[in-house]
LOKEDO-317221 format. One record per residue (C-alpha): residue in one letter; x, y, z. Coordinates in steps of 0.05 Angstrom, whole numbers, padded with zeros to 5 digits, always signed. Example, Ala and Ser with C-alpha at 12.3 -4.5 7.8 and 13.67 -1.06 7.14 Angstrom:
REM LOKEDO-317221
a+00246-00090+00156/s+00273-00021+00143/
This chain:
REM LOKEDO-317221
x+00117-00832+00021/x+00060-00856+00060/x+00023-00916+00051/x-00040-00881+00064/x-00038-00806+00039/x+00024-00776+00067/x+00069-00753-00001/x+00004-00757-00046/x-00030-00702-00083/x-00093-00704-00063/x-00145-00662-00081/x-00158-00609-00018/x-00230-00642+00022/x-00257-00568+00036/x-00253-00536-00037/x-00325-00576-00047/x-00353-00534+00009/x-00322-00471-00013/x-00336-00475-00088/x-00408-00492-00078/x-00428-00431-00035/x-00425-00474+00033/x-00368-00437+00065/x-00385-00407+00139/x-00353-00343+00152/x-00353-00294+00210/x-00403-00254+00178/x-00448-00318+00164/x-00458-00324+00241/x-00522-00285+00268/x-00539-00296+00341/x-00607-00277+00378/x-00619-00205+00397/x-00561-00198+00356/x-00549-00115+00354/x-00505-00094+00294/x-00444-00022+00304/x-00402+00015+00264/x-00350+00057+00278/x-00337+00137+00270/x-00269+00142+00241/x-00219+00204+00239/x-00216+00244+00183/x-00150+00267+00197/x-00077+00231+00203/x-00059+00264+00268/x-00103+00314+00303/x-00123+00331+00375/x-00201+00305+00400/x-00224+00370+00425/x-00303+00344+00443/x-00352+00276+00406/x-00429+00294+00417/x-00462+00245+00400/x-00534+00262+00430/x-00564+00268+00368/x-00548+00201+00344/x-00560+00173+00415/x-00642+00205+00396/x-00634+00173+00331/x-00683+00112+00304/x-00661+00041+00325/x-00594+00070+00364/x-00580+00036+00425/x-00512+00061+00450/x-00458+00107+00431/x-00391+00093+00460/x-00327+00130+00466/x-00253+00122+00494/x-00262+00159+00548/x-00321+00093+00573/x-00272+00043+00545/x-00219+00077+00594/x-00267+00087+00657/x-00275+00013+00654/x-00204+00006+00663/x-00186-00039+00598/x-00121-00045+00568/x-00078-00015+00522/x-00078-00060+00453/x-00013-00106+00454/x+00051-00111+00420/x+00098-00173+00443/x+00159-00153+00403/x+00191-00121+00468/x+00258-00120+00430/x+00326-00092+00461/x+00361-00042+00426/x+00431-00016+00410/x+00435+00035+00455/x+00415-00005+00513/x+00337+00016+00508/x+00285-00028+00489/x+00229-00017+00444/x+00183+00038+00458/x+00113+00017+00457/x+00062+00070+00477/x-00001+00056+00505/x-00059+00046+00441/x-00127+00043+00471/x-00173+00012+00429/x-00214+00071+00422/x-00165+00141+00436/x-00190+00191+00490/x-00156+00245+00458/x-00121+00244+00400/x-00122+00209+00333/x-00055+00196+00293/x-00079+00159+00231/x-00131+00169+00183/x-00195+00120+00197/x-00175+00118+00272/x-00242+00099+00310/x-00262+00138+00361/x-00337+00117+00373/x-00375+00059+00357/x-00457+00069+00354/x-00489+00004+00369/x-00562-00006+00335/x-00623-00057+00310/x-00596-00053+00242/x-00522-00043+00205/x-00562+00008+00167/x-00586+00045+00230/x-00522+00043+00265/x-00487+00072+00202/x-00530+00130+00201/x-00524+00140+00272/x-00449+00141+00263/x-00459+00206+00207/x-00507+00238+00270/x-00438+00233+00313/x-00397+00303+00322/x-00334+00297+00337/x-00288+00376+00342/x-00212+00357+00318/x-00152+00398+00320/x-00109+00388+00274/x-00033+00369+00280/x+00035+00369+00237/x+00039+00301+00213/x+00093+00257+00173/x+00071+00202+00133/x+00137+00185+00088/x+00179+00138+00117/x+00236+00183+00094/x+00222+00243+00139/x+00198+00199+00197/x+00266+00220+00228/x+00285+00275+00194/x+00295+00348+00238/x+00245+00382+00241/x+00189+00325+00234/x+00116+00322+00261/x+00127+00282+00330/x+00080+00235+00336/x+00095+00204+00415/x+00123+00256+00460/x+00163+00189+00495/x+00188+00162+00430/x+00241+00232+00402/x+00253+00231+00328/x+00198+00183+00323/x+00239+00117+00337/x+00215+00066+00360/x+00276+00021+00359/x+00353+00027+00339/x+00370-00036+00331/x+00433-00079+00311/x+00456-00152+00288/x+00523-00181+00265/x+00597-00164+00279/x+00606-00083+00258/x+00677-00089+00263/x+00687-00147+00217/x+00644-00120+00162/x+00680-00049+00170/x+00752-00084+00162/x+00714-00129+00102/x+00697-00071+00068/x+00760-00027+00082/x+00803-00081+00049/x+00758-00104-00012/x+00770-00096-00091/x+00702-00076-00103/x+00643-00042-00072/x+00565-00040-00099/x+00508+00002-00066/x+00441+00009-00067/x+00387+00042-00039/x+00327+00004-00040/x+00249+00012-00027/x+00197-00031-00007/x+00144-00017-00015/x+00079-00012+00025/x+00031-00062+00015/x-00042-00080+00040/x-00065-00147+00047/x-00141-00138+00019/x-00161-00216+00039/x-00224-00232-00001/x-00265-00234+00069/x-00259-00168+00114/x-00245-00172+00183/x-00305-00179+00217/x-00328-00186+00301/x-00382-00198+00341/x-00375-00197+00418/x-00415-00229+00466/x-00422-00225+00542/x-00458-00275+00591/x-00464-00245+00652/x-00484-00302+00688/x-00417-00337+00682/x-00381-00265+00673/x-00359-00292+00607/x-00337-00266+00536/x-00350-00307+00467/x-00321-00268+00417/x-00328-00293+00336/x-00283-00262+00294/x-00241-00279+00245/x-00164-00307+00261/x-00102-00351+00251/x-00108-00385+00321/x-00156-00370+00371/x-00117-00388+00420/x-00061-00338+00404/x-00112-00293+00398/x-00146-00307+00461/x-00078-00298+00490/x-00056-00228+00465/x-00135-00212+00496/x-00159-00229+00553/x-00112-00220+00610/x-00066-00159+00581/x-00134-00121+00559/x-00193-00144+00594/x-00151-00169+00652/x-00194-00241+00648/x-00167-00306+00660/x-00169-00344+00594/x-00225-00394+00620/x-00273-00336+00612/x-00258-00320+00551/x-00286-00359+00493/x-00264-00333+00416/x-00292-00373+00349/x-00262-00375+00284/x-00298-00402+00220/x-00279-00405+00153/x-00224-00353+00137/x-00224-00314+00072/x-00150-00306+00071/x-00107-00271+00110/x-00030-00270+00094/x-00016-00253+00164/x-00061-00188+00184/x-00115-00238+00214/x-00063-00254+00268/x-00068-00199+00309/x-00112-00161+00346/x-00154-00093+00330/x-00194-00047+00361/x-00266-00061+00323/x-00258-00131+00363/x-00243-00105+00430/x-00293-00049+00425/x-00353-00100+00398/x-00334-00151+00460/x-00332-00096+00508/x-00396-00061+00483/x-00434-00126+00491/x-00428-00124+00561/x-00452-00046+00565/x-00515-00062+00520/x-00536-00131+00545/x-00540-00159+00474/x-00489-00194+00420/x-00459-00142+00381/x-00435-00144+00307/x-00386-00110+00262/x-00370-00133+00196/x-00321-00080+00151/x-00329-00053+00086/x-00274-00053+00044/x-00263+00014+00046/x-00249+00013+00126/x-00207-00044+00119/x-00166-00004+00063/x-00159+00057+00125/x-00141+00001+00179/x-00126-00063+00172/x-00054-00080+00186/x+00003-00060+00126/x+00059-00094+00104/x+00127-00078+00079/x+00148-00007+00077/x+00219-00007+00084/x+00284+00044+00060/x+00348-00001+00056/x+00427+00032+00039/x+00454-00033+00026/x+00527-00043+00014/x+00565-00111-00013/x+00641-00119-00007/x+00668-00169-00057/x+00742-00180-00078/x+00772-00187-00146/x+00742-00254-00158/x+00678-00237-00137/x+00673-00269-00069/x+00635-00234-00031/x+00672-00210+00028/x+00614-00173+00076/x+00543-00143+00078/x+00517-00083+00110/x+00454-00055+00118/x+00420+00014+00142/x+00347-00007+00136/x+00293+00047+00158/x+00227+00010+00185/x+00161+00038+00181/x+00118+00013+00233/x+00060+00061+00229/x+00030+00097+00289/x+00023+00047+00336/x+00074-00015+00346/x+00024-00075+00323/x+00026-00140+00355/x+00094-00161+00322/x+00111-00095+00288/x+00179-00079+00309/x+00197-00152+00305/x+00185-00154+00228/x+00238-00119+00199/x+00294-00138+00256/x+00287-00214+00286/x+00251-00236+00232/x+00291-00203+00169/x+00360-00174+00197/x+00399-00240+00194/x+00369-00263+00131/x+00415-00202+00091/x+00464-00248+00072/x+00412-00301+00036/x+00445-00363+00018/x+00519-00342+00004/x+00580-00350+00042/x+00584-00280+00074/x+00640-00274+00119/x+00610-00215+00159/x+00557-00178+00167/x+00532-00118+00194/x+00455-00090+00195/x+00416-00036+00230/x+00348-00021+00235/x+00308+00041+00260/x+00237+00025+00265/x+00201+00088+00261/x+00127+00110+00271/x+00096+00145+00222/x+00017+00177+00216/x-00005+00117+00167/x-00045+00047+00189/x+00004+00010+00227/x+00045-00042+00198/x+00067-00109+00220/x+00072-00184+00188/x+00052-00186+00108/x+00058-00260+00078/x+00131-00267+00091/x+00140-00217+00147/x+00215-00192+00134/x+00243-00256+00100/x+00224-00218+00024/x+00249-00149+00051/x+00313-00189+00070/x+00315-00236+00000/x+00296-00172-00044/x+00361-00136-00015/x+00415-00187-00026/x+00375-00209-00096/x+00385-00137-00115/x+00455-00129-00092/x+00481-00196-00124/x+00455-00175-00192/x+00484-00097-00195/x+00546-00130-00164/x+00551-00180-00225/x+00528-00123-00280/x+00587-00078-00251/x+00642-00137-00247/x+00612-00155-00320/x+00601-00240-00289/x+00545-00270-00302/x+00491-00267-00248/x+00476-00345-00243/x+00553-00352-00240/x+00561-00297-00195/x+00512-00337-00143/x+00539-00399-00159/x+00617-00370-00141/x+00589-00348-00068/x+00538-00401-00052/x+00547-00443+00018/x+00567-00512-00008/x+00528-00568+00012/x+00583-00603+00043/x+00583-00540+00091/x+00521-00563+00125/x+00500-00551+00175/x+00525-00479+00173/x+00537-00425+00218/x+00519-00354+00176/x+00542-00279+00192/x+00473-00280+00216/x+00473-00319+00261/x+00425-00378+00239/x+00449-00444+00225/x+00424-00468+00160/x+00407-00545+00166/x+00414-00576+00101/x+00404-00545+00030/x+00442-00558-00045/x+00437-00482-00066/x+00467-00493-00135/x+00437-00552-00139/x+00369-00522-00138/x+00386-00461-00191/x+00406-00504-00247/x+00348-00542-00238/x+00309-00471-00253/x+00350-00455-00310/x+00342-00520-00344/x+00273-00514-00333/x+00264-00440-00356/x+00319-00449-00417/x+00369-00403-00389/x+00405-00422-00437/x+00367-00403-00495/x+00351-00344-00473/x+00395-00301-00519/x+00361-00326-00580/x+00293-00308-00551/x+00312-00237-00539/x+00338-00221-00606/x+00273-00247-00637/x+00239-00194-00599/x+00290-00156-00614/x+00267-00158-00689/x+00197-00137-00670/x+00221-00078-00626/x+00225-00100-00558/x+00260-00101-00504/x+00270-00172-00467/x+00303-00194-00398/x+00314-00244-00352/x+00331-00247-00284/x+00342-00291-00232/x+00329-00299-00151/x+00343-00337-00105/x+00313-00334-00028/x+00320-00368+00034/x+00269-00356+00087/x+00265-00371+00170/x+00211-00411+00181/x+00181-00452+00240/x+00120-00420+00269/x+00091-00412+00346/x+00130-00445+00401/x+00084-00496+00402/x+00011-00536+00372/x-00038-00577+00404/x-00084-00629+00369/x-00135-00671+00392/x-00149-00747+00354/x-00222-00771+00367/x-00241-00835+00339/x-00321-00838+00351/x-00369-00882+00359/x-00394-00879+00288/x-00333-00897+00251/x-00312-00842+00233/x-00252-00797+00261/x-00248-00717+00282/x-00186-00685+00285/x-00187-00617+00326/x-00131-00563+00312/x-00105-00506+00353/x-00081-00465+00297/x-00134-00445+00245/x-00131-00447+00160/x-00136-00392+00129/x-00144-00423+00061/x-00072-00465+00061/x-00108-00532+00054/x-00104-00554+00133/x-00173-00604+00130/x-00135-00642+00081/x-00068-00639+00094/x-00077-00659+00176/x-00127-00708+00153/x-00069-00740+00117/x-00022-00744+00174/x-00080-00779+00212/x-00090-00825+00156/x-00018-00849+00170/x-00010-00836+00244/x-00076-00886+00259/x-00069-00934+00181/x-00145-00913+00180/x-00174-00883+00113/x-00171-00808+00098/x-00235-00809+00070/x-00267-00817+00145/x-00226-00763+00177/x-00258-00698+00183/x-00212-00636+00219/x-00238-00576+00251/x-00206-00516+00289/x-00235-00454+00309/x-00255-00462+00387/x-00218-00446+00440/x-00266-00486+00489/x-00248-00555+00452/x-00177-00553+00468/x-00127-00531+00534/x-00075-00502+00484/x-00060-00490+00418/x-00019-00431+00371/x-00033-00408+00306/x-00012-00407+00227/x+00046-00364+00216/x+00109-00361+00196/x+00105-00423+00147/x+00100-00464+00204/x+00034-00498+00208/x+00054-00549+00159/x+00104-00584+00209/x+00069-00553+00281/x+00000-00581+00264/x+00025-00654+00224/x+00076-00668+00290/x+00015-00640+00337/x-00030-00698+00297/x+00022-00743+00299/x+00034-00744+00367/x-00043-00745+00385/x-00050-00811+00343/x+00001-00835+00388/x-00036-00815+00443/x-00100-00845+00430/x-00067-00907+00405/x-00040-00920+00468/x-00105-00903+00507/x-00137-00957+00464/x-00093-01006+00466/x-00104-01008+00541/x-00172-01012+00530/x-00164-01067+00473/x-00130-01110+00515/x-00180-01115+00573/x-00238-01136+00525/x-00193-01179+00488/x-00168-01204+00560/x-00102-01201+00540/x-00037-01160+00563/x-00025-01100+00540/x+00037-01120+00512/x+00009-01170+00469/x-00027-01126+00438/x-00012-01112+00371/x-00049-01051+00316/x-00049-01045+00241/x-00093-01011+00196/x-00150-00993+00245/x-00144-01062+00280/x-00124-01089+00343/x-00098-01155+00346/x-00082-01207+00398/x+00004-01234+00377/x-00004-01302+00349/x-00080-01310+00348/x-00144-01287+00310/x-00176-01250+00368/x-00193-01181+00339/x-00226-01111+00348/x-00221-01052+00313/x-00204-00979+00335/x-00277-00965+00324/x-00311-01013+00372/x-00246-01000+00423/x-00275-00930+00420/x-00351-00948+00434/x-00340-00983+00491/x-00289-00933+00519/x-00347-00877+00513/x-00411-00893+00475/x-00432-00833+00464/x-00358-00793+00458/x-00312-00849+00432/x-00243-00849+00458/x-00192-00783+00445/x-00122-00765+00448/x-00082-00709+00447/x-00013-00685+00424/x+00022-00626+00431/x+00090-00615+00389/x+00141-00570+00406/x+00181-00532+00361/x+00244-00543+00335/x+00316-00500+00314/x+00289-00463+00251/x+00279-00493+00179/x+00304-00456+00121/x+00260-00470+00059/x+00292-00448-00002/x+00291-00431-00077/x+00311-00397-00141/x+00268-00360-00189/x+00267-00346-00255/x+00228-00292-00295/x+00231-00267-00364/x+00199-00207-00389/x+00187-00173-00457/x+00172-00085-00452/x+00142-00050-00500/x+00189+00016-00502/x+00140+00060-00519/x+00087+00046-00470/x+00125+00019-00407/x+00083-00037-00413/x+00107-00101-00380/x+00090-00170-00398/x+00111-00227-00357/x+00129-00286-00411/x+00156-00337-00363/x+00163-00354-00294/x+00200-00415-00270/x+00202-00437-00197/x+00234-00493-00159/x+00236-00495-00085/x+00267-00530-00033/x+00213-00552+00018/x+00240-00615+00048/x+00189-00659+00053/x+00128-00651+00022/x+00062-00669+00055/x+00016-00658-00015/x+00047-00644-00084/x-00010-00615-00097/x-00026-00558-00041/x+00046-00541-00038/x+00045-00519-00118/x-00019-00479-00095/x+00012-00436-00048/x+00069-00431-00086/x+00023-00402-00143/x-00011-00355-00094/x+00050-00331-00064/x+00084-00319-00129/x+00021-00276-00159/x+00023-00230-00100/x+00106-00228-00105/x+00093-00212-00172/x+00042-00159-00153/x+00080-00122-00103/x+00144-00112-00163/x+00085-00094-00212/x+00032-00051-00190/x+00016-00054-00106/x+00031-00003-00063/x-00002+00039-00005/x+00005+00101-00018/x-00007+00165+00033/x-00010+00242+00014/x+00055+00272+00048/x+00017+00332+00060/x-00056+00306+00088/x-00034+00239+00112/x-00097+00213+00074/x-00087+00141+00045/x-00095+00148-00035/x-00098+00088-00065/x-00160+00069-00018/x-00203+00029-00062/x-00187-00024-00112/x-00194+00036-00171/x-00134+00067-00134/x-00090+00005-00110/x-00076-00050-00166/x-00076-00112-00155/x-00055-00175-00206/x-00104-00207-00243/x-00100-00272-00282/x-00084-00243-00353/x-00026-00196-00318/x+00007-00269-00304/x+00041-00318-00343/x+00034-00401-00323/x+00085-00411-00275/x+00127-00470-00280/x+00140-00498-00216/x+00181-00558-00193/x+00216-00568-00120/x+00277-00602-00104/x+00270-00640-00031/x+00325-00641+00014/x+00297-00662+00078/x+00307-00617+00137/x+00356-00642+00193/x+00316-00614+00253/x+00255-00645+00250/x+00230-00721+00246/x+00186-00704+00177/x+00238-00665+00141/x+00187-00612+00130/x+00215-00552+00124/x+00149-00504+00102/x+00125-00463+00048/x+00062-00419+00048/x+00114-00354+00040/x+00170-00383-00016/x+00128-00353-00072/x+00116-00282-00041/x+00192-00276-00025/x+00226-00299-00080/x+00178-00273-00143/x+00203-00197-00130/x+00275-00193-00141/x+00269-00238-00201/x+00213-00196-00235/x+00255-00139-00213/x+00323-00167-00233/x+00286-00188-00303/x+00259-00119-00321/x+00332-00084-00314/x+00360-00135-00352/x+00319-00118-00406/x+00333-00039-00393/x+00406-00050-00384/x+00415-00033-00462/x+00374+00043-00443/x+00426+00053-00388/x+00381+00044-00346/x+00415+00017-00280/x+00370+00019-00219/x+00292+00011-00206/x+00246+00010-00147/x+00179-00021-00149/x+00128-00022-00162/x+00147-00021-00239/x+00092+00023-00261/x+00094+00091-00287/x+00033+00121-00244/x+00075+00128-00174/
């Protein structure tokens, strides 16, 4: 594609930093006078604070402070936010009760803080935490998403009956009703997602800081945009304006989404600084990041397909029951509604379609965006439902998908959802994956196993996600002095490749080698603006924020070219780091433009890109399987994977993520899942000897190949992929496994595929 480095595969600039031990994370930063907290936690899911003494650890060695919610709420802060303000179907919107960052009186999931002691040391302040009393009371609870709204059940917000949060609708009822009345044949399902915890290799982490000579915060912690952060922050809980506020990200450890909001060990730490005069840290151990860090998944889905006697299908519906947790997290309610609820009808030609969601609170860690955020609970439904449709009609399940996909001559196209797919060759794409998998030969393969006594399956799925990211991203181009070039984000990596990938699109935007570009994020003093990775959208937010900040500067120093050169503007022309007088040999390069614009600064320019109508990256999966019947045990033999990502910025980062995203799709059908005691409300699988994750040897080599059909709606066809593998590996491993059970009678399966839950 690009003459420079826009298309190619090149090898990601900040793995050299990373591999050799010179990463800087959160918990690398240590500032002077630096004190260190940790937090006393509730033992209980849902219980009543009847007192906290904490005057023993307040006399304990090296304590400083000991703070509570009832200081937090006598300095008037906040409550912690949620932005998915969502209208219902019975005319109310979302209820979102008040979450302080530390509660005054009552706790309603296990790990809750209630205190934080501040100390010299982390080891001090942990055994000042142990000195802390706190009297509970303890409260019915419900922790199964099941019973959330069942009669009888705990209540966990006296404002939000039956524990709703949200009743919630999309698509035409009346349509799918008639659909469904008049159809051949019917196939149901009910369906479970299950829970899920991110477990990023770095923990969250914080350390606040207050200046109280400019009445300003700093806070360092660990994010996907500091801006977004800084947004959800300081004006709805501090009630700052955003100039005095000041938040630093470093290197991220990961994140697949729960870095992008905001929890109370942050607030608490920023907040506390300002009591105690001093910085104040908080890194977490694994073990509180288990009890609190932001779930994912966790839904109940009746799911219903209509199809007629040639196996069109003729309407969707869906009854999906949303567990949000206690509180309603920064996009909680959003997840499993806006983001998921038109997706149900994946990339067929669904005629109508009906869904509803009730998002319900629960006593469990609250739950909000997991790498995908809705678009895999949406492709795992239909996935599901297209295959037990084709078993029961006895049609093959690649023909079945090929019958009902939307042609693409349809494009663009309207679905029952109500998004308009831009561009895609569905079919296209799937016999791609079957060549490339030998679908084909597949038969032959199982009855060799056959021979040695086991069972073998394949299955198929294919997804279609919403991508697109924040409503807008800001860059800032600075060519300096030196020679060299900085490129400064407003969204942040969190391991997705972002120094090399935007250094790239600057390569191209300017004709100046990548090799002299260096990119940074991570300050939201450096910029006016910016918004954050999410949604699969940085790959297209940040490269058109770049973009358009090349522009920018190249325009600045073309004015300035022109007046040492003594020439018009106009005349003026640029090519490969050069500025040229038309028709002569007068030169000067971007370089020396930018000295003399600023000797000591260089010259800068900045772009911010707005987003655009949605784009729908796409793809089909294929996974084959061999069981041992006697053990249960599954072994993943093959996966194939081509995608759909429009254009794509680096071969070689996009088959990463796909990789990435496909083991942890492949985890959550295996072997994840959160799981809380019905009875206790206390989180069981809350350690890594409790809640499995994938490991290399559990996974096969994935073969994986994409298929680019540029997206309509933006000028680089990009149409985003950090998700595809997460949301597309779980139906097929799924799909796979009852294939090969099929001959057992086996008919229906929910994950994770493990005999221990």
């Amino acid at each position: 594609m690009g003459q420079f480095a826009v298309g190619q595969p090149l090898r990601r600039k900040e793995d050299d930093r990373f591999i050799t031990g010179q990463g800087r994370y959160g918990d690398d930063v240590n500032l002077p006078g630096q004190s260190y907290a940790c937090f006393v936690r509730a033992p209980y899911a849902h219980a009543d604070i009847l007192s906290i003494d904490s005057e023993e650890a307040r006399a304990a060695p090296g304590v400083i402070a000991v703070l509570t919610g009832e200081d937090l709420a006598a300095a008037g802060l906040g409550g912690m936010p949620c932005i998915a303000r969502l209208p219902g179907r019975d005319g109310k919107s979302a209820i979102l009760p008040h979450r302080a960052a530390l509660p005054q009186s009552r706790v309603r999931h296990t790990g809750e803080p209630v205190a934080i002691v501040i100390a010299e040391s982390a080891a001090q302040a942990r055994d000042g935490a142990e000195l802390v009393a706190v009297d509970y009371a303890e409260l019915p609870l419900v922790a199964d998403t099941a019973q959330a709204m069942a009669e009888g059940a705990a209540q966990i917000w006296p404002e939000a009956p039956r524990n709703l949060c949200l009743d919630w609708e999309t698509g035409d009822a009346r349509a799918t009703d008639t659909a469904f009345a008049s159809a051949d044949h019917v196939c149901r399902l009910r369906l479970v997602n299950n829970r899920l915890i991110a477990n990023p290799m770095e923990p969250r982490m914080a350390i606040g800081e207050y200046d109280p000579a400019t009445e300003r915060y700093t806070v360092h912690t660990a994010t996907q945009g500091v801006f977004r952060w800084r947004g959800l922050v300081a004006e709805p809980i501090f009630h700052l304006p955003p100039e005095r506020m000041r938040v630093r990200t470093y290197d991220v450890g990961g994140s697949f989404g729960m870095k992008a909001f905001v929890y109370p060990e942050q607030i608490a730490c920023a907040w506390a600084a300002k009591q105690v005069g001093r910085p104040v840290k908080w890194t977490g151990e694994r073990a509180e990041c288990f009890l609190t860090d932001n779930q994912g998944r966790d839904h109940l889905t009746d799911a219903e397909m209509a199809l007629d006697k040639s196996g069109k299908i003729l309407a969707v519906r869906c009854h999906i029951t949303a567990n949000i947790g206690a509180y309603a997290s920064v996009m909680g309610p959003g997840v499993p509604t806006v983001a998921a609820g038109g997706l149900q009808v994946g990339v067929y030609a669904v005629p109508a379609l009906y869904v509803n969601v009730q998002a319900v609170f629960t006593n469990t860690a609250p739950v909000d965006a997991y790498r995908g955020a809705g678009r895999p609970e949406a492709a795992y439904v239909i996935e599901r439902l297209i295959d037990h449709a084709a078993r029961e009609l006895e049609i093959a399940p690649d023909a079945l998908r090929a019958r009902n996909f939307i042609p693409p001559e349809a494009m663009p196209y309207q679905s029952a959802g109500g998004f308009t797919y831009d561009s895609g060759n569905f079919n296209l794409v799937m016999e791609k994956a079957k060549q490339l998998a030998d679908w084909d030969g597949f038969a032959d393969r199982r009855k060799a196993r056959h021979a040695t006594g086991k069972l073998s399956g394949i299955g198929m799925a294919y997804y279609v996600e919403k991508a697109g990211g924040p409503p807008q991203e800001t860059a800032r181009i600075t060519a300096q002095p030196d020679g060299t070039t900085l490129v400064y984000m407003g969204n942040q990596s969190n391991g997705m490749g972002h120094e090399t990938v935007y250094a790239q699109v600057a390569a191209d935007a300017l004709g100046i080698p990548f090799d002299t570009i260096t990119v940074t994020s991570g300050d939201s003093d450096i910029l006016s603006d910016g918004g954050l990775s999410g949604g699969s959208g940085s790959g297209l937010m940040g490269s058109g924020a770049v973009d358009l900040a090349g522009l920018a500067l190249l325009e600045k120093a073309r004015g300035y070219a022109a007046d040492m050169m003594e020439a018009a503007a106009q005349d003026i022309d640029y090519r490969d780091g050069v500025f040229t007088v038309t028709g002569t040999d007068r030169q000067i390069t971007l370089w020396e433009v930018a000295r003399h614009a600023d000797p000591r600064h260089g010259l800068s320019g900045d772009g911010q890109y707005q987003n655009t109508p949605n784009q729908f990256p796409n793809g089909c999966h294929i996974c084959e399987v061999e069981i041992d019947p006697e053990t249960g045990t599954i072994t993943i033999l093959r996966h194939t994977i081509v995608d759909d990502f429009g254009t794509v910025l680096n071969p070689m980062i996009v088959a990463g993520q796909v990789h990435g995203g496909t083991a942890q799709g492949l985890g959550q059908a295996l072997g994840e899942q959160a799981v809380y005691d019905p009875e206790s409300g206390q989180l069981v699988t809350g350690s890594f000897m409790d809640y499995w994750i994938p490991r290399a040897a559990d996974l096969p080599d994935f073969t994986v190949a994409t298929e680019d059909i540029p997206c309509t709606t933006n000028a680089f066809g990009v149409k985003g992929c950090g998700e595809a593998g997460a949301t597309g590996a779980p139906p097929a491993l799924v799909n796979a496994v009852l294939d090969a059970v099929a001959e057992r009678g086996i008919t229906h399966l929910d994950m994770p595929l493990t005999p221990f839950y």
